[in-house]
C-alpha positions as a printed NumPy array, in Angstrom:
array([[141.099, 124.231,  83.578],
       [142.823, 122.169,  86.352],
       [140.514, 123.03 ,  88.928],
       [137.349, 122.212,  86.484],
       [138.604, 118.938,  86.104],
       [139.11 , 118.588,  89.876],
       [135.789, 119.951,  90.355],
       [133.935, 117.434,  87.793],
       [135.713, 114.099,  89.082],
       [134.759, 115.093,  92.499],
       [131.146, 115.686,  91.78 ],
       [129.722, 113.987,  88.672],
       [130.963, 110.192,  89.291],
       [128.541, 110.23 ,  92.666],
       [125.614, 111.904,  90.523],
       [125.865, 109.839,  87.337],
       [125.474, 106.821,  89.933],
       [122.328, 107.897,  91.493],
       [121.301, 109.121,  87.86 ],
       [122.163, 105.484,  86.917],
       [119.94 , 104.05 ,  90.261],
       [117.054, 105.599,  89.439],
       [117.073, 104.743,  85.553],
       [117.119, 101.126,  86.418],
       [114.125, 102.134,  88.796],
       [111.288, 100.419,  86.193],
       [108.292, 100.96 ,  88.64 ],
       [110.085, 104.174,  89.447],
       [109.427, 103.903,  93.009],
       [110.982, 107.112,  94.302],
       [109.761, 110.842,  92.917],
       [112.481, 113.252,  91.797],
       [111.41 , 115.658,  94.637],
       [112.131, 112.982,  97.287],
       [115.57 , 112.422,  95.774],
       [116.395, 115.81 ,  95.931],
       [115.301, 116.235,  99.428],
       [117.763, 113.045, 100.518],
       [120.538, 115.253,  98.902],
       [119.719, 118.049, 100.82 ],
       [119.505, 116.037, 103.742],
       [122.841, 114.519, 103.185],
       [124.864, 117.848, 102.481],
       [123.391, 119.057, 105.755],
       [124.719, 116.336, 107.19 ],
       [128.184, 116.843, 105.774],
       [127.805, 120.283, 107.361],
       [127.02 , 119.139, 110.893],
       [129.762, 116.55 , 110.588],
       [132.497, 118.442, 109.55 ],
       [132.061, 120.816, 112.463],
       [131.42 , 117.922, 114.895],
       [134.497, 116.174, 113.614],
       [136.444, 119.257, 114.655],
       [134.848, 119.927, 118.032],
       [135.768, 115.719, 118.985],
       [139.224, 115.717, 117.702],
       [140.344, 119.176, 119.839],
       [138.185, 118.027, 122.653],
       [139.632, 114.263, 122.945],
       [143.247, 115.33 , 121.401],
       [142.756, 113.258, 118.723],
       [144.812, 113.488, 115.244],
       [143.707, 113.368, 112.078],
       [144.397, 109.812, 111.043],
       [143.248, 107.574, 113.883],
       [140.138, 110.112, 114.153],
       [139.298, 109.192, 110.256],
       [139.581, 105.563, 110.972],
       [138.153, 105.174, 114.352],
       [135.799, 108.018, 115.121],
       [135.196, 109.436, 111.593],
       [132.838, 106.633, 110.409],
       [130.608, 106.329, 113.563],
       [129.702, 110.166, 113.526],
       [129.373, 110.367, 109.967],
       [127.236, 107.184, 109.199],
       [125.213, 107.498, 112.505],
       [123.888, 110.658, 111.233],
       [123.818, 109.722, 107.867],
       [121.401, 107.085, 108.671],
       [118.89 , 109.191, 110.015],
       [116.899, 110.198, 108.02 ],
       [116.885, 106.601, 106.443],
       [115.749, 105.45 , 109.717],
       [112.827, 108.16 , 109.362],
       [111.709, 107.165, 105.834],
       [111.398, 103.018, 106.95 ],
       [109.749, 103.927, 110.327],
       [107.269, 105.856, 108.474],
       [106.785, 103.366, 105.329],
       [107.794, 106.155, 102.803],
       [110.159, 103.571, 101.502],
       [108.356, 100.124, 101.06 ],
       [110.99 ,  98.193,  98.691],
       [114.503,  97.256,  98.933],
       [115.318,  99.334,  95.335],
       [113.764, 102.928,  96.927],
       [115.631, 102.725, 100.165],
       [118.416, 101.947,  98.397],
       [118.076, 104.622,  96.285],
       [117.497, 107.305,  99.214],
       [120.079, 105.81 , 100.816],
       [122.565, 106.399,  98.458],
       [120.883, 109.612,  97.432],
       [121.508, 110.978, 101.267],
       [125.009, 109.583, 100.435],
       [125.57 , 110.928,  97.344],
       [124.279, 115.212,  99.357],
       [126.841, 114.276, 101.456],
       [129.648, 113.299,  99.381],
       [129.256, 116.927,  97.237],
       [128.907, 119.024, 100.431],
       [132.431, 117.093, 101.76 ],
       [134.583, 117.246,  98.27 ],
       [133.678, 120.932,  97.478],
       [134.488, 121.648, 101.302],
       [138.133, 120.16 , 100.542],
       [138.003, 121.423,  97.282],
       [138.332, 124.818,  99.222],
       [140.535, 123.646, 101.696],
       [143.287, 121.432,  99.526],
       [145.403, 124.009,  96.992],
       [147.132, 122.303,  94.332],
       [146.026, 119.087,  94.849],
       [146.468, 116.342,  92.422],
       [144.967, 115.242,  89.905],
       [145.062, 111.508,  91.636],
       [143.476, 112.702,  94.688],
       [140.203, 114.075,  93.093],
       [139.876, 110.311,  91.326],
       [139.832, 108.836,  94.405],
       [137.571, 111.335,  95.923],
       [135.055, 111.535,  93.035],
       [135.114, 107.442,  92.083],
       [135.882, 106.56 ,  95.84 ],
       [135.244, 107.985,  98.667],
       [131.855, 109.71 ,  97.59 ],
       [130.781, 105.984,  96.387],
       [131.873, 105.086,  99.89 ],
       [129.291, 107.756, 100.955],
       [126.04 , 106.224,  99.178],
       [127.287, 102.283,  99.287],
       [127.57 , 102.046, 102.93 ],
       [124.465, 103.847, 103.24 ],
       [122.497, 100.784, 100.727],
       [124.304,  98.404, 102.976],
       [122.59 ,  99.912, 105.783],
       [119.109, 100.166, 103.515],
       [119.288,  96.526, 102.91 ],
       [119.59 ,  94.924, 106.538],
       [117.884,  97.347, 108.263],
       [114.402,  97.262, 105.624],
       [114.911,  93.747, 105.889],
       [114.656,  93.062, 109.594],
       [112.329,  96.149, 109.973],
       [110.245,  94.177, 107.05 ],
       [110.524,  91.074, 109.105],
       [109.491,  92.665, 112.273],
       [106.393,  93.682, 110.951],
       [105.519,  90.549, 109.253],
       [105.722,  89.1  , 112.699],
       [102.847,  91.138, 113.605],
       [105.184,  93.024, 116.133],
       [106.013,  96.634, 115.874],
       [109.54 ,  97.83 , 114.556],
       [112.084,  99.267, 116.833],
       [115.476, 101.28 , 116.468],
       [116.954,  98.293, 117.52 ],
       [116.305,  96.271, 114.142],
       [118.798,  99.073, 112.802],
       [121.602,  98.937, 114.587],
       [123.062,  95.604, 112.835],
       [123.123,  97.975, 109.59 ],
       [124.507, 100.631, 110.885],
       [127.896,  98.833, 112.691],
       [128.055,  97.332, 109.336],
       [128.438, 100.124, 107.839],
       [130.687, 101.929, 110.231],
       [132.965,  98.609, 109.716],
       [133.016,  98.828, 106.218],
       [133.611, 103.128, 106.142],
       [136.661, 102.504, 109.008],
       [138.3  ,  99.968, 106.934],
       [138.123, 101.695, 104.268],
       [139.82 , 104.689, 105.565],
       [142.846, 102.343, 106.53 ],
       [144.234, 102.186, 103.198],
       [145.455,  99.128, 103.848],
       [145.981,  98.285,  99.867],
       [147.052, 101.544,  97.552],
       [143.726, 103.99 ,  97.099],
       [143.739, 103.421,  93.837],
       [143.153,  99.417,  94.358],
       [140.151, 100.513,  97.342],
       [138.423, 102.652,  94.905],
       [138.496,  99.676,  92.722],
       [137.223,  97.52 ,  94.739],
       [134.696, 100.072,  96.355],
       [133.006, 100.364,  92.82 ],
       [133.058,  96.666,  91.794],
       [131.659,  95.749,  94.805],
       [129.185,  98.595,  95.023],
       [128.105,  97.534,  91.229],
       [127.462,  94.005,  92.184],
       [125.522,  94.8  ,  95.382],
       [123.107,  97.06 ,  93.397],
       [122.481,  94.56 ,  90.733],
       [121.566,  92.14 ,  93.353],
       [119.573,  94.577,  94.836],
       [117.483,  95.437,  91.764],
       [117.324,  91.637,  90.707],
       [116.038,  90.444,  94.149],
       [113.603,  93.466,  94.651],
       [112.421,  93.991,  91.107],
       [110.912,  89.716,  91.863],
       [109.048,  90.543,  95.042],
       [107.788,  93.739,  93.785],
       [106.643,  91.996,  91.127],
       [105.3  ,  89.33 ,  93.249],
       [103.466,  91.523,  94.815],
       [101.801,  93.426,  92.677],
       [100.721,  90.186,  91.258],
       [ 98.772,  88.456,  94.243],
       [ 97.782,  91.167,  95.668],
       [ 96.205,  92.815,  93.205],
       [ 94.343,  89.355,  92.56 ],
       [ 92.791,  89.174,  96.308],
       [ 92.312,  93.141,  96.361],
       [ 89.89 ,  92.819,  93.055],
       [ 88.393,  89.426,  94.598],
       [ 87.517,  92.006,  98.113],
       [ 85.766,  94.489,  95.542],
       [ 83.831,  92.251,  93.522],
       [ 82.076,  90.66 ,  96.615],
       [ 81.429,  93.403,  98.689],
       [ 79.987,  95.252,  95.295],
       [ 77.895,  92.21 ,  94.321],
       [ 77.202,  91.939,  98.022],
       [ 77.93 ,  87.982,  98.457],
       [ 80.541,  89.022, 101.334],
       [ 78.208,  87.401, 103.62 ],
       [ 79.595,  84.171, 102.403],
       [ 83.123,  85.263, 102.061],
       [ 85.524,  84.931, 104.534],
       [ 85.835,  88.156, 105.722],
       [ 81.488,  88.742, 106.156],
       [ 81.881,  85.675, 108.244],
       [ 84.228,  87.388, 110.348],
       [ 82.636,  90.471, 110.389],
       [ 79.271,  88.504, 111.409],
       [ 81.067,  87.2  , 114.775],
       [ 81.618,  90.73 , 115.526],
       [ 77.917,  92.507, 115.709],
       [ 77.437,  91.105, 119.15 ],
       [ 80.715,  92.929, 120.5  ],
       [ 80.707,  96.308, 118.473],
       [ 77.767,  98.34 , 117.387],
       [ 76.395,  97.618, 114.093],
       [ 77.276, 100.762, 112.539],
       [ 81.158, 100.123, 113.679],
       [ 80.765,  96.85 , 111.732],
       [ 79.444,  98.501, 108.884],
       [ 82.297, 100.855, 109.248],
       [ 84.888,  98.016, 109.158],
       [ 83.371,  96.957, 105.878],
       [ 84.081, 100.261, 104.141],
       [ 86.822, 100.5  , 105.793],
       [ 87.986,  97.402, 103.961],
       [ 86.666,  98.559, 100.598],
       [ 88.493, 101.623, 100.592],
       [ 91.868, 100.047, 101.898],
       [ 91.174,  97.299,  98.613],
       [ 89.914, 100.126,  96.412],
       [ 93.426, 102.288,  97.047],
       [ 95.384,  99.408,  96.972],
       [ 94.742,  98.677,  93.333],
       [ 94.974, 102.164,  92.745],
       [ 98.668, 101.774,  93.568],
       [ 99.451,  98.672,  91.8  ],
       [ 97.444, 100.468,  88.468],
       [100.316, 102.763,  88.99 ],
       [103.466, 101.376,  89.533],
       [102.449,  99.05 ,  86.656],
       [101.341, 101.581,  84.713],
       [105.107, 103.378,  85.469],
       [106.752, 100.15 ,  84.664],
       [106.038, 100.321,  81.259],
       [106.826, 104.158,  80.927],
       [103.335, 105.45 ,  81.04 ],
       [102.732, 108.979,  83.436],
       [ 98.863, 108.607,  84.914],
       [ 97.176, 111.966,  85.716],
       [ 96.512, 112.476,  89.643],
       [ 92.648, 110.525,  89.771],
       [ 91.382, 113.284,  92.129],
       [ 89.165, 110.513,  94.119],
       [ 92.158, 109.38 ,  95.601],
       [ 92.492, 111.829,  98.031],
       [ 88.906, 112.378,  98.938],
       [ 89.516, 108.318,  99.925],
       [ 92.135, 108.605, 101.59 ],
       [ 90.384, 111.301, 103.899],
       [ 87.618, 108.925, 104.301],
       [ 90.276, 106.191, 105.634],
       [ 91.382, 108.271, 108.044],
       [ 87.826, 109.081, 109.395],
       [ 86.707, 105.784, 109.266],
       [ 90.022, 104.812, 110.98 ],
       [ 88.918, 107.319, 113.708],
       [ 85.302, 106.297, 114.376],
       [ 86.57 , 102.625, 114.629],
       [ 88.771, 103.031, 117.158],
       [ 91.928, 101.014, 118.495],
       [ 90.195,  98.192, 119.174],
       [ 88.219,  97.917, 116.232],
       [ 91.434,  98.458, 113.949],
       [ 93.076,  95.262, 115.907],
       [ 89.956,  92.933, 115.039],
       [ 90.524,  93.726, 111.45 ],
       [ 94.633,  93.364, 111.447],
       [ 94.067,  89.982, 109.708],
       [ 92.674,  91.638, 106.706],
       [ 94.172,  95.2  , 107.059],
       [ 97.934,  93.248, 107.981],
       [100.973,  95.356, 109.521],
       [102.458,  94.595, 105.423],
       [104.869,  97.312, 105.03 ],
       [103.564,  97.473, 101.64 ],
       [100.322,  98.401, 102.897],
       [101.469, 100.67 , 104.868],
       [104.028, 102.611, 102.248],
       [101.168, 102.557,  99.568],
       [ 99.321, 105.071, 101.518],
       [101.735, 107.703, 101.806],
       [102.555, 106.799,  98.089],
       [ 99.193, 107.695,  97.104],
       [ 99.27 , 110.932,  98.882],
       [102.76 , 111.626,  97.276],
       [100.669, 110.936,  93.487],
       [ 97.886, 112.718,  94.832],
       [ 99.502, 116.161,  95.812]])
């Protein structure tokens, strides 16, 4: 019975936080599949790392405590992050709320994988222990891993708005953040039971900020852009985009690319509005708790986009950037779609 309870405050508290994450997910941003992949991911990592941990301390003759709070939390959260790193890079996270929550989801594999490895290893432990394992240190696990989401989608986010590619770079003020804040934490400088404490009020207040802040600009922009991305359709369909801003532009370019390159640009653009209201339709459509069946056009666009992407070439694709945009938004609602899609 002991060793049940032991089990169950070093597992659930971690998984009834993530359950609680994605709840308060109203566009539900983040499939169920992709969350259980993070965990996965993160209780691999837990593997790697407690092997690795071993290797470094017997190869620099370190001991156990100064490894935990010096070398611990640079191992740990630099392969922790990852994946993370993957997932912005790639725009399969495109708000502040989803990396969060696969941030704290990679946490939250590793935090399992770690307690039920010293559930093995630590006999008659207390009762104490397994609270601060289960409320503390496997919080520790996913929060540092949001503080890491947070900065480093931010400046990644900001990067790109700049019209300048992202670089690994742009991640490492996260990450030494979050080494900080996992190194201090293993000091103990106040009693455990005060840390864990303070780990969970602060880890409570972070994520409502989070959702508050991100739930506004996802909002936002679902809002305007859907507006202009209708405004695109209508003209090109009515065919007035000669007078529109964008067949004006598109007019300046027949004397430098072939005319059916032009007229490749314009679909092109139709398609990217087209699929962009496709994926505002449903996150709103989520928001309110309604499930839309896969439209099976979507990916017969999205193969289009890629061909059309193909025949216009480098060049071509920079001429449009003012319309098309480096927006990570853009970018994440394509893999999005192929994630509904599939």
């Amino acid at each position: 019975m002991i060793q049940l309870l032991h089990t169950s405050l070093g597992l659930l508290p971690v998984l009834l936080f993530l359950a609680g994450l994605m709840v308060m997910d109203s566009f539900k941003l983040i499939s169920l599949k992709k969350i259980f992949l993070a965990i996965l991911i993160g209780g691999a990592v837990a593997i790697v790392c407690v092997y690795l941990n071993d290797w470094l301390m017997t190869y620099f003759s370190v001991s156990k405590i100064p490894f935990s709070r010096y070398f611990a939390p640079i191992t740990e959260e630099t392969l922790k992050s990852f994946y993370l790193i993957f997932l912005i890079r790639t725009s399969r996270v495109g708000f502040l709320v989803d990396s969060s929550i696969s941030g704290f989801a990679i946490g939250t594999g590793f935090a399992l994988v770690e307690n039920l490895y010293y559930w093995f290893m630590l006999e008659n432990s207390s009762t104490y222990l397994w609270v601060i394992r289960g409320f503390g240190t496997a919080a520790l696990h996913g929060g540092t891993l949001i503080i890491f989401a947070i900065i480093s989608k931010s400046l990644y986010d900001r990067k790109l708005d700049k019209k300048t590619s992202g670089n690994f770079v742009l991640f490492f003020p996260g990450l030494m953040i979050a080494i900080i804040v996992h190194s201090l934490y293993n000091h103990f400088m106040i009693p455990p039971i005060y840390t864990t404490l303070a780990t969970l009020i602060i880890l409570a207040l972070m994520i409502v900020i989070i959702f508050d802040q991100s739930e506004k600009a996802t909002t936002d922009w679902l809002g305007s852009g859907l507006d202009v991305d209708m405004d695109l359709i209508e003209s090109i369909s009515s065919g007035d985009i000669s007078d529109s801003k964008i067949g004006k532009y598109l007019n300046t370019l027949i004397d430098k690319f072939p005319p059916v390159v032009v007229a490749d640009m314009l679909c092109l653009l139709r398609l990217h509005a087209e699929l962009s209201v496709a994926a505002k339709g449903i996150l709103l459509a989520q928001e309110v708790g309604v499930k839309l069946e896969p439209d099976p056009e979507i990916m017969g666009k999205l193969k289009e986009m890629k061909y059309l992407e193909k025949s216009i070439g480098t060049t071509g694709l920079l001429t449009l950037h003012p319309f098309l945009g480096s927006n990570p938004q853009h970018k994440w609602q394509r893999s999005f779609l192929e994630s509904q899609a599939a």
